[in-house]
PyMOL CGO cylinders between C-alpha atoms (Angstrom):
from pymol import cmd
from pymol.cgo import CYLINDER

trace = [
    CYLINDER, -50.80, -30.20, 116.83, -50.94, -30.40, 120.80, 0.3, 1, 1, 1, 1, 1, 1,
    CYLINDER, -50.94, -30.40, 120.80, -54.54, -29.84, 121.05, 0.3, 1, 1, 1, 1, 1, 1,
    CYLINDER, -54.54, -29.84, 121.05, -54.98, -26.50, 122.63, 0.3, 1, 1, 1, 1, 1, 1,
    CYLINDER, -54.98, -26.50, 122.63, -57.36, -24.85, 120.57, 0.3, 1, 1, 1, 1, 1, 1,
    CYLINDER, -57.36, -24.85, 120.57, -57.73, -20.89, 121.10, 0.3, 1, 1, 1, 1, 1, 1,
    CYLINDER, -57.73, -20.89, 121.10, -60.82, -19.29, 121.23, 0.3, 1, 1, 1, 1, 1, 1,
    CYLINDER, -60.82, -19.29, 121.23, -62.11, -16.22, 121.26, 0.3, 1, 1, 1, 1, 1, 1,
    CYLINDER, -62.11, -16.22, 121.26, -62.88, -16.66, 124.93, 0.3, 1, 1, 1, 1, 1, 1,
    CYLINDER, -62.88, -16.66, 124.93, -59.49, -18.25, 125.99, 0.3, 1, 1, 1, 1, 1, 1,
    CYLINDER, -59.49, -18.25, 125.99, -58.00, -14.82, 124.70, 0.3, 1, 1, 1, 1, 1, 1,
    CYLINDER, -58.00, -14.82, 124.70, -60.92, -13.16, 126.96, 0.3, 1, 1, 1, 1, 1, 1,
    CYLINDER, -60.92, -13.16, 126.96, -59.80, -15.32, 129.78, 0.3, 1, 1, 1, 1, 1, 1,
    CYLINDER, -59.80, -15.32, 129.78, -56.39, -14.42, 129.32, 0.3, 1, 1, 1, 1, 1, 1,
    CYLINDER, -56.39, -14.42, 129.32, -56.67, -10.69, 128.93, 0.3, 1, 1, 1, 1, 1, 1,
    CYLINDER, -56.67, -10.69, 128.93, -58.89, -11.00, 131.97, 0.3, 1, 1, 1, 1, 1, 1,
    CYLINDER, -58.89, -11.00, 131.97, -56.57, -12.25, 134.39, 0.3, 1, 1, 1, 1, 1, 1,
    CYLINDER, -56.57, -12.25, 134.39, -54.18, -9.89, 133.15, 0.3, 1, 1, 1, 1, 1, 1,
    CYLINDER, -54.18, -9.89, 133.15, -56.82, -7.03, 133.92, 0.3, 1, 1, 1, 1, 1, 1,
    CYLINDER, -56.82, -7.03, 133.92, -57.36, -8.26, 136.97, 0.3, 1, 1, 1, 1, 1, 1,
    CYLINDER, -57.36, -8.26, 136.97, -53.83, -7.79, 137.87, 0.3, 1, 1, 1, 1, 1, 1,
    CYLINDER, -53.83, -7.79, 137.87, -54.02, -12.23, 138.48, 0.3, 1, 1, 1, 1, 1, 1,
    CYLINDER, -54.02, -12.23, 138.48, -51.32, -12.55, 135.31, 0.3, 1, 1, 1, 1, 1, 1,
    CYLINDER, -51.32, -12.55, 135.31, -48.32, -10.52, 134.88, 0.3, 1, 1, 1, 1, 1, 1,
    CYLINDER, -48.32, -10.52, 134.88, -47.58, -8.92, 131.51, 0.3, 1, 1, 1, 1, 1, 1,
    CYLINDER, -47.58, -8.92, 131.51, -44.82, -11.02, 130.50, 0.3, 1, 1, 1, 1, 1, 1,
    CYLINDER, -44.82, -11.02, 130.50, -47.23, -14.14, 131.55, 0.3, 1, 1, 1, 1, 1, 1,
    CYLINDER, -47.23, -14.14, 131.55, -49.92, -12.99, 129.28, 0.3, 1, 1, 1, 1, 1, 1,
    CYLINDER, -49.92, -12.99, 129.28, -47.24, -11.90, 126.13, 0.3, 1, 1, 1, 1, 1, 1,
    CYLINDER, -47.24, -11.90, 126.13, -45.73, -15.54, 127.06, 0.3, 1, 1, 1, 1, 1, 1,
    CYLINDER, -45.73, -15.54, 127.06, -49.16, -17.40, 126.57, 0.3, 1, 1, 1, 1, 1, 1,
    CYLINDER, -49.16, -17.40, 126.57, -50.22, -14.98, 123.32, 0.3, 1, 1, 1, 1, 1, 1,
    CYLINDER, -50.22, -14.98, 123.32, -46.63, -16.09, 121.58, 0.3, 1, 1, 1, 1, 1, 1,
    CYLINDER, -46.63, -16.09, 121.58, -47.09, -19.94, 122.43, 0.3, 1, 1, 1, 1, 1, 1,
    CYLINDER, -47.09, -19.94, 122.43, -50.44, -19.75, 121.47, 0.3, 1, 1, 1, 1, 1, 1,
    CYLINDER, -50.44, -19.75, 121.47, -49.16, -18.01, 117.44, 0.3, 1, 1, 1, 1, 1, 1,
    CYLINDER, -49.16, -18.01, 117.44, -46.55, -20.68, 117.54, 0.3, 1, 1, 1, 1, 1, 1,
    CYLINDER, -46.55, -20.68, 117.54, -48.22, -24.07, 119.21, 0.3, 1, 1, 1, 1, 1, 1,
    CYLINDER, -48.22, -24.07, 119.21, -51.96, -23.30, 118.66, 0.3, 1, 1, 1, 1, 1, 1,
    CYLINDER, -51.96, -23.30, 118.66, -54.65, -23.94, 116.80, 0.3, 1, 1, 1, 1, 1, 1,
    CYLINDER, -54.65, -23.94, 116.80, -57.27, -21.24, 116.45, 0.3, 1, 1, 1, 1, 1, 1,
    CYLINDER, -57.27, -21.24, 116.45, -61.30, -22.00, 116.15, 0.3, 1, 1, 1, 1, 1, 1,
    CYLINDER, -61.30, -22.00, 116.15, -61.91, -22.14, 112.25, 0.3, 1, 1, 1, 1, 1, 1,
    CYLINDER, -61.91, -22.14, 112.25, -64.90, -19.86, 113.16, 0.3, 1, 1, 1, 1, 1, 1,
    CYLINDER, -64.90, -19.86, 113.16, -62.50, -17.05, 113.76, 0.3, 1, 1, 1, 1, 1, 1,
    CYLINDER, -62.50, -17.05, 113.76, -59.45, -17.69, 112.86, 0.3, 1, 1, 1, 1, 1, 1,
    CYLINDER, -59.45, -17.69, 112.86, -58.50, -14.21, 111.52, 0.3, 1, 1, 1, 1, 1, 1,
    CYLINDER, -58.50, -14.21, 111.52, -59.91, -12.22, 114.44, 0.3, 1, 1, 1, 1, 1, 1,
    CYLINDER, -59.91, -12.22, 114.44, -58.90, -14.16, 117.24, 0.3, 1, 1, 1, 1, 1, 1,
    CYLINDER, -58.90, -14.16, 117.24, -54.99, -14.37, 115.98, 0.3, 1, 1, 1, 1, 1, 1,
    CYLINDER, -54.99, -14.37, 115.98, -54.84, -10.92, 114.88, 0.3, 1, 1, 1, 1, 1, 1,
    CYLINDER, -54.84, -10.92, 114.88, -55.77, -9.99, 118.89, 0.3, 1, 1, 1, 1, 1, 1,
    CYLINDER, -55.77, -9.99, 118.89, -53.44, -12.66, 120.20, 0.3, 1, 1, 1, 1, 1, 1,
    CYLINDER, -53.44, -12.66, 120.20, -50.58, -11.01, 117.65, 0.3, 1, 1, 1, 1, 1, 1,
    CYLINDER, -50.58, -11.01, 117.65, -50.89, -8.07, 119.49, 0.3, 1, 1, 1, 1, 1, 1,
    CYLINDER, -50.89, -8.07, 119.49, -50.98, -9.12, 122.64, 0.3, 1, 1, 1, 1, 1, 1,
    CYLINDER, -50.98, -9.12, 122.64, -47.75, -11.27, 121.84, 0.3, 1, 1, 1, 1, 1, 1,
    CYLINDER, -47.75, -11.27, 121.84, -45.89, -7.84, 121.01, 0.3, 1, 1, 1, 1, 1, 1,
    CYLINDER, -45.89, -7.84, 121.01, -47.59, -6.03, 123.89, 0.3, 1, 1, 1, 1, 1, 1,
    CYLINDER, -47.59, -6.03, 123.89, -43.85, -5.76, 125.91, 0.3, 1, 1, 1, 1, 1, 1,
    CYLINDER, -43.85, -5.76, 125.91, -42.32, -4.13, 122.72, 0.3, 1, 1, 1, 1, 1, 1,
    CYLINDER, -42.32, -4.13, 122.72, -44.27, -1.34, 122.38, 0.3, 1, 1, 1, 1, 1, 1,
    CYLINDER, -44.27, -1.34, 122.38, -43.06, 0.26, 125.41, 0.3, 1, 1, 1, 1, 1, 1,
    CYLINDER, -43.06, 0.26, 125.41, -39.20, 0.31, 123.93, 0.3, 1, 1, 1, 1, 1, 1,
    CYLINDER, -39.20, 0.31, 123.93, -40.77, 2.01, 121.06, 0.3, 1, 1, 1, 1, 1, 1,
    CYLINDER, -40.77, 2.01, 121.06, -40.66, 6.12, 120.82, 0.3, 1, 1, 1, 1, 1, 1,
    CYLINDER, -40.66, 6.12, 120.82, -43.71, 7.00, 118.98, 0.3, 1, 1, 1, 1, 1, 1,
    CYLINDER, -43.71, 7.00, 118.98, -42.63, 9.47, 115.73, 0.3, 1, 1, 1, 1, 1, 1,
    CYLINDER, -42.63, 9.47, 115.73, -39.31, 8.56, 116.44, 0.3, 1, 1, 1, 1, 1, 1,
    CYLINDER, -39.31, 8.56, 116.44, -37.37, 6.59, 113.58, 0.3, 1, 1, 1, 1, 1, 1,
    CYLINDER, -37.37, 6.59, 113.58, -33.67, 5.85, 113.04, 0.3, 1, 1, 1, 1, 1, 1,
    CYLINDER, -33.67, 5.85, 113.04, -32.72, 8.11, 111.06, 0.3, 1, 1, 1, 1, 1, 1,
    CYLINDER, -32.72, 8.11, 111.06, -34.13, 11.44, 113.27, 0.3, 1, 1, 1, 1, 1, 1,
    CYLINDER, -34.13, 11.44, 113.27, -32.52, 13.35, 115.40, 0.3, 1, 1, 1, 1, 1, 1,
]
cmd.load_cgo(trace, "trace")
């Protein structure tokens, strides 16, 4: 493990400067899919805090994404 332990205010920090137009999307999905793969979450919250950096790691995918729209419609 490197160390870098993720907490539920290092998300907050993160999606912060994202807010705050200081970090760029695809800075802030960068950090969210390091921090799933290199990371180690607080045992406190473990669930909670990597179910909000999950979905901040897909964040730029949703956008490609047609709502209601599958494969196999027309």
């Amino acid at each position: 493990m490197n160390g870098n332990l993720i907490t539920r205010e290092t998300a907050a920090d993160q999606l912060s400067a994202y807010l705050r137009h200081e970090l760029p999307l695809a800075g802030l999905v960068a950090w969210a899919e390091s921090a799933l793969m290199d990371g180690e979450f607080n045992p406190a919250h473990p669930p909670t805090i990597r179910d909000v950096v999950a979905r901040i790691g897909v964040a730029d995918v949703r956008a490609l994404a047609s709502p209601g729209k599958t494969a196999n419609s027309s």
